[in-house]
LUMVEXFI-972755 format. One record per atom (N, C-alpha, C): x, y, z; atom name. Coordinates in nm, 2 decimals. Layout:
<vokols>
X|Y|Z|CA
...
</vokols>
This chain:
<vokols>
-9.87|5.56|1.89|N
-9.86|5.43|1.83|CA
-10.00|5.39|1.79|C
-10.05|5.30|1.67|N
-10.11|5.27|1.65|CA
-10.14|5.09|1.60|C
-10.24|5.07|1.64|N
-10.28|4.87|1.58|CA
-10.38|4.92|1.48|C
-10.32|4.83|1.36|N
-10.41|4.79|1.22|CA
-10.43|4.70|1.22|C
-10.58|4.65|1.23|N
-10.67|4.54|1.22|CA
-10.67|4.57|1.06|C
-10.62|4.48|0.97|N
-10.65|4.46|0.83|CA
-10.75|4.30|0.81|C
-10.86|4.34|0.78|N
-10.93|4.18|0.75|CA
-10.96|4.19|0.58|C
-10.90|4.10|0.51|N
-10.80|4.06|0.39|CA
-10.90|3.93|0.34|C
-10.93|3.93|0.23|N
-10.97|3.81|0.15|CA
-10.85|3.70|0.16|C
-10.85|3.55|0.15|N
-10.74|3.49|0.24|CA
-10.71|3.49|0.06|C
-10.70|3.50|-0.09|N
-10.64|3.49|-0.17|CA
-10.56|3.64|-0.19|C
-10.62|3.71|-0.14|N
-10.49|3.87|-0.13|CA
-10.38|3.83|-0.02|C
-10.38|3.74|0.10|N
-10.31|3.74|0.28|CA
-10.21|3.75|0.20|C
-10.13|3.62|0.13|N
-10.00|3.58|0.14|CA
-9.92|3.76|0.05|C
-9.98|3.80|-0.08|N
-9.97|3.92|-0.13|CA
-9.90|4.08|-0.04|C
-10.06|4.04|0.05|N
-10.07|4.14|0.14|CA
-9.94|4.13|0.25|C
-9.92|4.04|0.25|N
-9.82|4.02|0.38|CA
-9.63|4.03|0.31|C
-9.64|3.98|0.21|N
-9.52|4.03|0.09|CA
-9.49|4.15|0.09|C
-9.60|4.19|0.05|N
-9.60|4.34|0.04|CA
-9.53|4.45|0.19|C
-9.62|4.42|0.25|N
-9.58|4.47|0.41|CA
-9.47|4.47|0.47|C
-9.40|4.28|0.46|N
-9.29|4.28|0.50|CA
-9.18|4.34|0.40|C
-9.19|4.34|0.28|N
-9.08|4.42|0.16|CA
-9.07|4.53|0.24|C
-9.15|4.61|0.28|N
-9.12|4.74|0.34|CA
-9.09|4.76|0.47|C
-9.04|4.67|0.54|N
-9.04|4.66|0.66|CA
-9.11|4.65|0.82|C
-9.27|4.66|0.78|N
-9.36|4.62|0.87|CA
-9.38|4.48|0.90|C
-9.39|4.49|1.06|N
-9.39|4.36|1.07|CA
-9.58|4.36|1.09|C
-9.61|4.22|1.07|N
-9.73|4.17|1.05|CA
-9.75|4.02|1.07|C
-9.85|4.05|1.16|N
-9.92|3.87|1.22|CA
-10.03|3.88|1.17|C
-10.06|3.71|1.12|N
-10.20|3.67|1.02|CA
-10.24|3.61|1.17|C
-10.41|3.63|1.15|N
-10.44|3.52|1.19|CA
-10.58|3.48|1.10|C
-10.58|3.35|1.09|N
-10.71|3.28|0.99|CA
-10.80|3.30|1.03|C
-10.88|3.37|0.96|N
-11.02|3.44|0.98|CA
-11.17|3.31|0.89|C
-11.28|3.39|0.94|N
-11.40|3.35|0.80|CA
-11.48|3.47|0.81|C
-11.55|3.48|0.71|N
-11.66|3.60|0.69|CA
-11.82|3.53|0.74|C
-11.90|3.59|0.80|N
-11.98|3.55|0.89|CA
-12.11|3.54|0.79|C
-12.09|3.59|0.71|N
-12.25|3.57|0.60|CA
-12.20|3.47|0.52|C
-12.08|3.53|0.45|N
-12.08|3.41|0.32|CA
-11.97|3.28|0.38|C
-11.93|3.31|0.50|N
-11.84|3.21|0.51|CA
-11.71|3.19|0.44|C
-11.70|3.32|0.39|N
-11.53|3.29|0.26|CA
-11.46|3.29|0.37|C
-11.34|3.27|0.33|N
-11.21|3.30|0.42|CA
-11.12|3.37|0.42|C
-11.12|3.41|0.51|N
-11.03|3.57|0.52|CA
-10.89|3.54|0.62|C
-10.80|3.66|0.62|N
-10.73|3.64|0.70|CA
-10.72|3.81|0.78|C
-10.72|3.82|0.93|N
-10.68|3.93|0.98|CA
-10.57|3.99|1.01|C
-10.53|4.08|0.96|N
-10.38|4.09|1.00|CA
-10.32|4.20|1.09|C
-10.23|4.18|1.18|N
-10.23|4.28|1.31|CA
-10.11|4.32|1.29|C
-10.08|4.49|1.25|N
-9.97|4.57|1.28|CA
-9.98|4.69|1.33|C
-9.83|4.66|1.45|N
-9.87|4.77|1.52|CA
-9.76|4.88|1.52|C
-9.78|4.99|1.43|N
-9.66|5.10|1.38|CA
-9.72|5.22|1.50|C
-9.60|5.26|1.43|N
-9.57|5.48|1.49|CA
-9.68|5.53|1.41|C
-9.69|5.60|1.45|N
-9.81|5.73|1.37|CA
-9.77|5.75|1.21|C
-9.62|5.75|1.19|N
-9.56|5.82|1.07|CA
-9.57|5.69|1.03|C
-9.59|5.56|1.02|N
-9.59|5.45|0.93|CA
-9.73|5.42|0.88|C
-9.81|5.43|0.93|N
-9.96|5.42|0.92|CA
-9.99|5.47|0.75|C
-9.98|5.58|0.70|N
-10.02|5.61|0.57|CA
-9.99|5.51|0.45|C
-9.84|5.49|0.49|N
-9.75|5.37|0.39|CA
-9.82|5.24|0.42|C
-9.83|5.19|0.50|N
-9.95|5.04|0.54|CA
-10.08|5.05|0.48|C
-10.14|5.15|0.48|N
-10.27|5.17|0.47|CA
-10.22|5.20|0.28|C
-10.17|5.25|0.24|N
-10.10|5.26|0.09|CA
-10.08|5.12|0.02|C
-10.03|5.03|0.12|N
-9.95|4.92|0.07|CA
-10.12|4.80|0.09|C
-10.18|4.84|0.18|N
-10.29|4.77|0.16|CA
-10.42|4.76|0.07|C
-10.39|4.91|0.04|N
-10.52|4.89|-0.09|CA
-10.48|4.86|-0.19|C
-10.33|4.85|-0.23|N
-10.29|4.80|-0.36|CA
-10.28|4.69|-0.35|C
-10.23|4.59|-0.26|N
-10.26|4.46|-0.23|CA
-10.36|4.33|-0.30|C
-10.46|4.47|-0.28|N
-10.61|4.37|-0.23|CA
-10.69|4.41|-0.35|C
-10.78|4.32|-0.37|N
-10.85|4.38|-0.49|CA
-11.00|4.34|-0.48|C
-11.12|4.35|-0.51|N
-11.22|4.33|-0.51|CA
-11.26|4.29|-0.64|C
-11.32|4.18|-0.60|N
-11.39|4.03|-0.73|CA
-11.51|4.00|-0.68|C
-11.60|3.95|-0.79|N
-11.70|3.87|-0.86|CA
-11.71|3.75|-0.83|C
-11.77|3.69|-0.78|N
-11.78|3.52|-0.72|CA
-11.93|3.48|-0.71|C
-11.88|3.33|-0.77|N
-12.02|3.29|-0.77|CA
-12.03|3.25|-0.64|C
-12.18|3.27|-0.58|N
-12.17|3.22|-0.41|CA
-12.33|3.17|-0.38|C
-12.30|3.04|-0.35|N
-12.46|2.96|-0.34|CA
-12.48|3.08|-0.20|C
-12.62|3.13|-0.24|N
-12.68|3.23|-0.10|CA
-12.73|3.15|0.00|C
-12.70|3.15|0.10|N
-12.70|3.15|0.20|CA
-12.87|3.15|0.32|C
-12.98|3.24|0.28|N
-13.08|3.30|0.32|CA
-13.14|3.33|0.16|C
-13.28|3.38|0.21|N
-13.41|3.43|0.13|CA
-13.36|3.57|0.14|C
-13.32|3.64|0.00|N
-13.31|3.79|-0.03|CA
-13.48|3.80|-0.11|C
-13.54|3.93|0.02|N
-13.68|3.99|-0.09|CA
-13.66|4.12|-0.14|C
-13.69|4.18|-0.22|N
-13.69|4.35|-0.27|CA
-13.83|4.38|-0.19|C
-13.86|4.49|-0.21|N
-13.97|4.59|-0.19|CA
-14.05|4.48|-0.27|C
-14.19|4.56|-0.16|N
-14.36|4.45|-0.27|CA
-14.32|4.29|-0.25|C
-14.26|4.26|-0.14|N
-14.25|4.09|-0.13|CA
-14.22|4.05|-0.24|C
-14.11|4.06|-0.33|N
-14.07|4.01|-0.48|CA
-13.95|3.95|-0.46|C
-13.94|3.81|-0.49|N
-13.84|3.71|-0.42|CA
-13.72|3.75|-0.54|C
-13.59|3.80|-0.46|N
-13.45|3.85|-0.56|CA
-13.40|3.70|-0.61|C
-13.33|3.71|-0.51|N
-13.27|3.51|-0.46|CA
-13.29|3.42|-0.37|C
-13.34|3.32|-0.39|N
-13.35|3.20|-0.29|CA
-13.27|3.15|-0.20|C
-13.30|3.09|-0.13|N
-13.16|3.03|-0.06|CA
-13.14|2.91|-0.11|C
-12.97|2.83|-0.15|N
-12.98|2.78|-0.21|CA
-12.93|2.80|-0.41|C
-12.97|2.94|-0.41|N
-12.93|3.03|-0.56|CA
-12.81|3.03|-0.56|C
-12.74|3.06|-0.67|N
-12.58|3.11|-0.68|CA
-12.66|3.26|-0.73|C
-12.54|3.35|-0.67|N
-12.57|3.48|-0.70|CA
-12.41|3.51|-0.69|C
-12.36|3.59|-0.86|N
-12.21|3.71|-0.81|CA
-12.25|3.80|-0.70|C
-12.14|3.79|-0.61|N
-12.11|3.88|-0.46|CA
-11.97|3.92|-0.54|C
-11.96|4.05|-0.48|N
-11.84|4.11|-0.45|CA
-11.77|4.05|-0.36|C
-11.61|4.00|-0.33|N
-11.59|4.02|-0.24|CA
-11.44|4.00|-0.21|C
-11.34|4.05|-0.13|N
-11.20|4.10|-0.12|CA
-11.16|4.22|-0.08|C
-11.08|4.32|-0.15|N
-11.05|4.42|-0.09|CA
-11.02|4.38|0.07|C
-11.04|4.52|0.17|N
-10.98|4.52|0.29|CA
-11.07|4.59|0.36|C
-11.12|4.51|0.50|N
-11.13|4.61|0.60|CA
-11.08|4.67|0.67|C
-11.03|4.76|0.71|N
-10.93|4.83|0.82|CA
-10.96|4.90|0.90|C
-10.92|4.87|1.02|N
-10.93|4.93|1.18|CA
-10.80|4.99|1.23|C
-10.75|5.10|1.22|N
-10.64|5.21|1.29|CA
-10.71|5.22|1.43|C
-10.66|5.18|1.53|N
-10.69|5.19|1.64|CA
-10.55|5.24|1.77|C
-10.61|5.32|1.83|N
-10.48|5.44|1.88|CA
-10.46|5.32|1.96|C
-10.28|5.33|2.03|N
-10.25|5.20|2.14|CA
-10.24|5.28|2.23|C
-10.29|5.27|2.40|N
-10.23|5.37|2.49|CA
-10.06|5.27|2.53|C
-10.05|5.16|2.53|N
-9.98|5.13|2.57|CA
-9.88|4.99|2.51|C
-9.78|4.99|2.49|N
-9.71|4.87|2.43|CA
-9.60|4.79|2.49|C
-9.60|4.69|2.53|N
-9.50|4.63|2.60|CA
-9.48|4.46|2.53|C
-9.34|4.45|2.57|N
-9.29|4.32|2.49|CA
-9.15|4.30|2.56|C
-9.17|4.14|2.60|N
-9.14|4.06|2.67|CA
-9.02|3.95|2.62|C
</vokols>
């Protein structure tokens, strides 16, 4: 048995979770944020058989997609030779979306 930590840009969650449950995985959100830029994300916890894992992990990258955003920075970015990139304070395009994912083996499952 396996738990999928999916951490989801929160404009993919509702998609991502459509998606999941169409196919019959069950899936719990919980409301996340991203720790540098502060976007908002959602986490999402399923926990399948070994033989469901591929199809989840299938259904999540098509879900999700990676975007361009403008994003006032946060901190002082320098390059090499002390040469100031962005200020803090700057809008800079960030990437950001797509999925992070954690397949993590369960030794044990119980439910109540």
């Amino acid at each position: 048995m396996k738990l999928i930590l999916a951490i989801v840009h929160a404009d993919d969650a509702t998609g991502v979770i459509q998606a999941l449950t169409e196919a019959g995985l069950r899936v719990t959100r919980i409301a996340t944020e991203g720790g540098w830029l502060r976007q908002k994300s959602a986490t999402l916890l399923l926990g399948l058989q070994d033989a469901q894992v591929p199809r989840a992990l299938t259904l999540l990258k098509r879900a999700t997609q990676r975007r361009k955003v403008p994003v006032a920075v946060p901190v002082h970015l320098s390059a090499p030779l002390g040469q100031t990139v962005i200020s803090s304070g700057q809008e800079a395009d960030i990437e950001v979306g797509g999925a992070t994912v954690f397949v993590l083996n369960v030794e044990r499952l119980e439910q109540y």
